[in-house]
N, C-alpha and C positions, 0 to 999 in steps of 0.2 A: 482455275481453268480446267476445263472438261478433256480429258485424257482418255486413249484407248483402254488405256490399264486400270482409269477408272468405272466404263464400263464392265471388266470383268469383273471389279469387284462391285458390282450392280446387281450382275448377274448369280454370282455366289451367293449375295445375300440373299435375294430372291429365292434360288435353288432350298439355302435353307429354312429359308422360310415357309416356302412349302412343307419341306420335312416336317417341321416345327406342326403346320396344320395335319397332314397326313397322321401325325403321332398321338394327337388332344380327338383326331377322330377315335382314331383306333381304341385312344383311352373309354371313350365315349361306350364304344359299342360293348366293349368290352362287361362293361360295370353297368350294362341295360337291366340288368336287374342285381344289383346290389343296392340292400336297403340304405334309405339315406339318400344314393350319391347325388348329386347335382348336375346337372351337364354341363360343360367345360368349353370356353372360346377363346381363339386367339385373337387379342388386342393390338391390330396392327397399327405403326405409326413410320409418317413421311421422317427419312432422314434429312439433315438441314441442306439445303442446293449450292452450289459453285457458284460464282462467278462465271458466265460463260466469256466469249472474244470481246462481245458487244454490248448494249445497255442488256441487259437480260442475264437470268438465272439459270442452271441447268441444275436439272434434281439427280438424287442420288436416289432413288428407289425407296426401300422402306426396311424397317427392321421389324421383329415384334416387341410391344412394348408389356406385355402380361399376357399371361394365360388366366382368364377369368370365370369365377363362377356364376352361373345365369341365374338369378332366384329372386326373390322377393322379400325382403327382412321381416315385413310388418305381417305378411303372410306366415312366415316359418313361426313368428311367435304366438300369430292365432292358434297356429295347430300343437304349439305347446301349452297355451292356453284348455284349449276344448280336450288335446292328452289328458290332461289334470281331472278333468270334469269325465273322460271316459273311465278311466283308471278307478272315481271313484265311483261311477254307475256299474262298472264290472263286481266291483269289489261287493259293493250293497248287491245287489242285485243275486249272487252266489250267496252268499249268508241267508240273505231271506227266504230265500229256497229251502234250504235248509230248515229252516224254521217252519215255512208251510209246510213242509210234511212232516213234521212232531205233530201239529193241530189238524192233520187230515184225517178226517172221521168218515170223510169217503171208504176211504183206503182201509184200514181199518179201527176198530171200535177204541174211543177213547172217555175220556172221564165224563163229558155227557152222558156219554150211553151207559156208562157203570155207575151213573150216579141216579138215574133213570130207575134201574134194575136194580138196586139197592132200595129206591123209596115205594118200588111196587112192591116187592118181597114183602117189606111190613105192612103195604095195603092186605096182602094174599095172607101174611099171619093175622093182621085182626079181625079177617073171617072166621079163622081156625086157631085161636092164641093157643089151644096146646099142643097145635100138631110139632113134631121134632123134626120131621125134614122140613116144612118151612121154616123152623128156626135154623137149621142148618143153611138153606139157603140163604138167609138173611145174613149169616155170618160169613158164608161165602161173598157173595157181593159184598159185604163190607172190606174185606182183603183184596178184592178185586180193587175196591175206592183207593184205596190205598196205594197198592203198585203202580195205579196209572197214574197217582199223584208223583207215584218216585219215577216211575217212568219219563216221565217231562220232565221233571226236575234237573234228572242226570242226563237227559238228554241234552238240555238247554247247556247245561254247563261244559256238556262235553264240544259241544262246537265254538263254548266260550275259549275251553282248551285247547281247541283246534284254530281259532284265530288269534292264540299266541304260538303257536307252533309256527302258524303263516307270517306272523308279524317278524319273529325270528331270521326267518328266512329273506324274508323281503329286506331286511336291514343290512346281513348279509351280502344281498346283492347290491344293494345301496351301494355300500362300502368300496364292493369290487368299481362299481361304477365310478364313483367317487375319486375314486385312485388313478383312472385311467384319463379322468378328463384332467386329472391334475398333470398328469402325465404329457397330455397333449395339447397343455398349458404352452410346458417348457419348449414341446419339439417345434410348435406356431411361433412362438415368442425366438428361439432359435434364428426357424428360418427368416422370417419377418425383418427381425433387425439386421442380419448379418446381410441379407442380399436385399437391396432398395424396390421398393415399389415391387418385393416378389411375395405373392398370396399361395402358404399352405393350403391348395384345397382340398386335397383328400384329407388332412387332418382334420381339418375344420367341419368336412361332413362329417366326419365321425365322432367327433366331441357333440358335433347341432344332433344328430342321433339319440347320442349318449343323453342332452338334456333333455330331449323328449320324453325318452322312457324312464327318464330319475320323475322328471313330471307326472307319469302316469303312476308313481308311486307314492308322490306326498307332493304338498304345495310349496314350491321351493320360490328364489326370486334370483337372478341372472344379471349381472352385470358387467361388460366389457370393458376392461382399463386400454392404458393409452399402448401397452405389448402388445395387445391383441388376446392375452390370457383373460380369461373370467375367473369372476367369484361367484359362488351358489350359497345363498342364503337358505334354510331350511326355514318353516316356520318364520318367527318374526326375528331372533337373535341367533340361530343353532348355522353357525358358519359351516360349512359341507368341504369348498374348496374356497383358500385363497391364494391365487396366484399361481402356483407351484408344488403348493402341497394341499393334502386333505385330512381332514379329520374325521375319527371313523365314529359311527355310532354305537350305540348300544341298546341290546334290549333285556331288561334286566326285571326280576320276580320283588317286586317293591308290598308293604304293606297297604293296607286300604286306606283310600282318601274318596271322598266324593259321590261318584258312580261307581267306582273300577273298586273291585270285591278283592278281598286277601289273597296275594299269589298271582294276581295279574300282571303280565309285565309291561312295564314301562320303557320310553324311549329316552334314553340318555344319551348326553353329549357332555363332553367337556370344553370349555374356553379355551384351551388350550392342549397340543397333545398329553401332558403332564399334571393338566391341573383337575382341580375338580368336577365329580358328575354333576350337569343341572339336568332337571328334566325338564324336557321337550316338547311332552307329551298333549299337551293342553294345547298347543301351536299349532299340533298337525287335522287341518281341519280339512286337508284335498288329498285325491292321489287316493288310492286301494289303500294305504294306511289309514287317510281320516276314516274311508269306510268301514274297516275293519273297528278301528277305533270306535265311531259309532253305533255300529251294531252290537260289539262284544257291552259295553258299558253303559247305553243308554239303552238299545231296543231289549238285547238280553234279561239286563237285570230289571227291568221295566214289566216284563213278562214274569220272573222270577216274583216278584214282588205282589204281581198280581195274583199269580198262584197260589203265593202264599197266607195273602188273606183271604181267597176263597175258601184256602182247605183250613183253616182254624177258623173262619164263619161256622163251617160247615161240622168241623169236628165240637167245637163249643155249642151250637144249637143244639146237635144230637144228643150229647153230653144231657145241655140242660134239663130237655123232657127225660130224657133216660133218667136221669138221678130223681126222678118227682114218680116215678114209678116203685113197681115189685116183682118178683123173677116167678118163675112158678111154683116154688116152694113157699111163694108170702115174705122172703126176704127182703130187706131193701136191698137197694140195688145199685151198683157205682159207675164210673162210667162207659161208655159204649168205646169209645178212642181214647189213646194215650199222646200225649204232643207234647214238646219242649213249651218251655213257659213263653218266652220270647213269639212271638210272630216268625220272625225270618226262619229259612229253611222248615218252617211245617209241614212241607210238602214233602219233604224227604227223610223227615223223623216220626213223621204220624203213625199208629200202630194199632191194629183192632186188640183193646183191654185182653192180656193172659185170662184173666179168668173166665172171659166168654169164649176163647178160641176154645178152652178146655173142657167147656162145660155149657152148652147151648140154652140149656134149662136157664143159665142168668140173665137170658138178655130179659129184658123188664118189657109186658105188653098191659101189664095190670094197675090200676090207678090206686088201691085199696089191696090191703094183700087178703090172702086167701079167697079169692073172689075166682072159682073159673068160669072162663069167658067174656073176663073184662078185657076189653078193649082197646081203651079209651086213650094211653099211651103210645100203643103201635099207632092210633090214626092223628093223634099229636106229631108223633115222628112225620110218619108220611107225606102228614100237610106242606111239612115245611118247604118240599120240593119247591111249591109256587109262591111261597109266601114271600114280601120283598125284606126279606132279613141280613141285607146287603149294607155295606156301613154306608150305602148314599139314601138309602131307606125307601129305592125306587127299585131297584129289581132284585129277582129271586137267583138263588144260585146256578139256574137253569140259563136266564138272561145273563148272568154276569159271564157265563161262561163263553156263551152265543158271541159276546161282546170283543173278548178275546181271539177266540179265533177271527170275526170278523175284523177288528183292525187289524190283523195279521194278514189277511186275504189283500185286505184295503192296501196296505201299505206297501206288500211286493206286488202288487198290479201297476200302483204307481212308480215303484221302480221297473218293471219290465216297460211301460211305455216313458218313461224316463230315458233307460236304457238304449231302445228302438232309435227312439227322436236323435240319441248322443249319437248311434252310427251314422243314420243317415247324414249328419253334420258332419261328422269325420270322413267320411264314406266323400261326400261334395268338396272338402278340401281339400284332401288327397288328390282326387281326381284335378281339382283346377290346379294343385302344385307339380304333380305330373306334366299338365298342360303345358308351363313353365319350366318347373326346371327338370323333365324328365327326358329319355332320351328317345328318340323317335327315329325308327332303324333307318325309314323313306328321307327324311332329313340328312341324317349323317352320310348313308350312300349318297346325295344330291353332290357334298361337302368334299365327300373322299373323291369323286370324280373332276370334281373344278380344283382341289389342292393338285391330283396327280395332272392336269392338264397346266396347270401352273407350273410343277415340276418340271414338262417336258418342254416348256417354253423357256425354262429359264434354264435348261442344259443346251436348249439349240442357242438360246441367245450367246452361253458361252464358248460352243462351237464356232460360232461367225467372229468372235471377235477372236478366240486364235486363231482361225483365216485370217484377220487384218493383221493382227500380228505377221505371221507368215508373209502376208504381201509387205510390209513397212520393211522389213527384214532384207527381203530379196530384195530390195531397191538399190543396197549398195552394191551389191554383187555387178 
């Protein structure tokens, strides 16, 4: 039966209940721009009604039933999805840069151009095969060839070094990452169970945070148990978080396998905090790691490789006509360049022969010795500029080179418009989860105004009934 005194307690709940809204505003406004947050509502619910005198009910007001977060699940995981994909357009995108400007001949003069100046100098000597300052110059541009070969070489590799240094780091922050959703595994799974039907939201944005940006850094895979904690899969088996705890990665200086050259490091995990390292490394195919990944091991050494049979193409041709010559004393003659036997690294061990650096008189322009004014070697050399002596037997060393830089061009254009497309995609879902779940000042004032007029209706309401109070009271008197 509906009682005075249970309207006051109608009213109280009321009163707090408002508070309840006035406080998830405030939260609101509060956290307008903190990354992450979700905006926050209170879930009001009718309390069960009386019995009144007669056939009929009378209600008891309302309580709150949750403080809940306003968001879109399928949405938050798009934009963990497309993180993954920006993460790794960021990631490529920075490297290749990098890269274009080692092959920027714009900017300035690279192995085309010294290899250009190298095969005129012997056009300019077999005008004049005994003048000494064209031989000098001949032996200059060939030291020139040479540096710019080690130039790119060390260069390529130094950014190879520099995406382990970044790789380093990024695992690093993994790890911190790692550690803290494990963390706010426990403190969700905590709240969750111990108090019914009550939702950690502020933890929970900041873990949904936390997986975005582990996202933007490798391809991970997410899953919810029945706590409320997740598990983060790395790769296809590399476990990150389960439950409660995390396991940390590693990045570690491993021998060569494959693509990835001696001294690269590699991403290790263990099965277990205690047990043994596997590596990972082959798994991580998204995220600023695949990229890094892929740039350091396929596009780097892709480039290295190419180099390096250009410049033992290059140092072996010259070699050859040079050795079928004579110096200008009628000696025979050895060779013009010195290279490791192996192909790999020629570009960075190549050397113009000690005895021509010492002695210019040896470079060989003579076909027949004792002949001055023979020729016929310097314009054998020369030729070869055009000639297609390339091991696809279609282009010249001139082309092979053009080739390179051009798929270098090619390939960071397509990641810059890659790149482009990935923000404006992030750019539009951002904005529509804003729309959603972000906090909107004109809304929250609308909210803070109708909780505070709620407030003052349910303090008068409890005014009036201790007036009836009051009058039931004086009735005995």
């Amino acid at each position: 039966m509906s009682k005075i005194n249970s309207t006051m307690t109608v009213g109280k709940r009321s009163l707090m209940n408002a508070q309840t809204g006035l406080q998830t505003v405030s939260h609101n406004i509060a956290n307008k721009t903190t990354e992450g947050y979700t905006r926050q509502r209170v879930d009001f619910k009718s309390t069960p009604p009386v019995d009144g005198r007669g056939p009929y009910q009378v209600g008891t007001g309302a309580d709150v039933k949750s403080v809940i977060r306003i968001n879109n699940p399928h949405l938050e995981k798009q934009l963990e999805i497309e993180g993954q994909k920006m993460g790794f357009s960021d990631g490529q995108l920075y490297h290749l840069n990098q890269i274009e400007n080692v092959f920027n001949d714009q900017v300035s003069k690279g192995v085309g151009h010294f290899l250009g100046v190298f095969f005129n100098g012997f056009r300019e000597l077999a005008n004049n095969p005994e003048s000494l300052p064209l031989r000098t110059q001949v032996k200059e541009a060939a030291v020139n060839v040479t540096k710019d070969f080690k130039r790119i070489n060390a260069t390529l590799k130094e950014i190879q070094k520099g995406i382990d240094r970044d790789i380093e780091l990024e695992v690093e922050e993994i790890n911190r990452m790692t550690k803290e959703i494990a963390d706010l595994n426990q403190k969700i799974a905590n709240t969750e169970i111990q108090r019914f039907e009550a939702t950690a939201n502020d933890h929970r944005d900041r873990r949904d945070l936390l997986v975005k940006k582990l996202g933007e850094k490798l391809n991970i895979k997410v899953a919810e148990g029945k706590s409320g904690a997740i598990n983060v899969t790395a790769g296809d088996v590399g476990i990150l978080v389960a439950d409660f705890d995390n396991i940390n990665l590693t990045a570690g200086k491993t021998p060569a396998r494959g693509n990835k050259r001696e001294g690269s490091v590699d991403i290790l995990f263990r099965t277990t905090k205690e047990g043994n390292f596997y590596n990972l490394t082959d798994q991580i195919r998204g995220g600023k790691l695949g990229a890094e990944l892929e740039v350091r091991d396929k596009t780097v050494n892709g480039l290295l490789e190419r180099l390096d049979t250009m410049a033992s193409v290059f140092v072996d041709k010259v070699n050859e006509a040079h050795l079928q010559g004579y110096d200008q004393y009628g000696n025979p003659s050895g060779n013009f360049f010195d290279r490791p036997l192996d192909v790999k690294d020629t570009a960075m061990n190549m050397e113009v022969d000690k005895t021509i650096l010492n002695d210019v008189t040896r470079i060989a322009t003579a076909a027949t010795p004792n002949a001055p004014g023979d020729n016929r070697v310097a314009q054998v050399i020369a030729a070869l500029q055009y000639q297609p002596i390339m091991p696809d037997g279609l282009n010249s060393m001139e082309e092979f080179y053009k080739g390179i830089v051009g798929d270098v061009g090619v390939m960071t254009h397509k990641a810059k418009e890659m790149n482009d497309h990935q923000l404006t995609v992030m750019e539009q879902m951002k904005n529509l989860r804003e729309s959603i779940s972000g906090v909107n000042l004109d809304e929250e004032t609308i909210k803070m105004i109708e909780f505070q007029k709620n407030f003052d209706a349910s303090a008068k309401l409890i005014r009036t009934v201790d007036e009836m109070l009051d009058t039931v009271i004086n009735l005995k008197r």
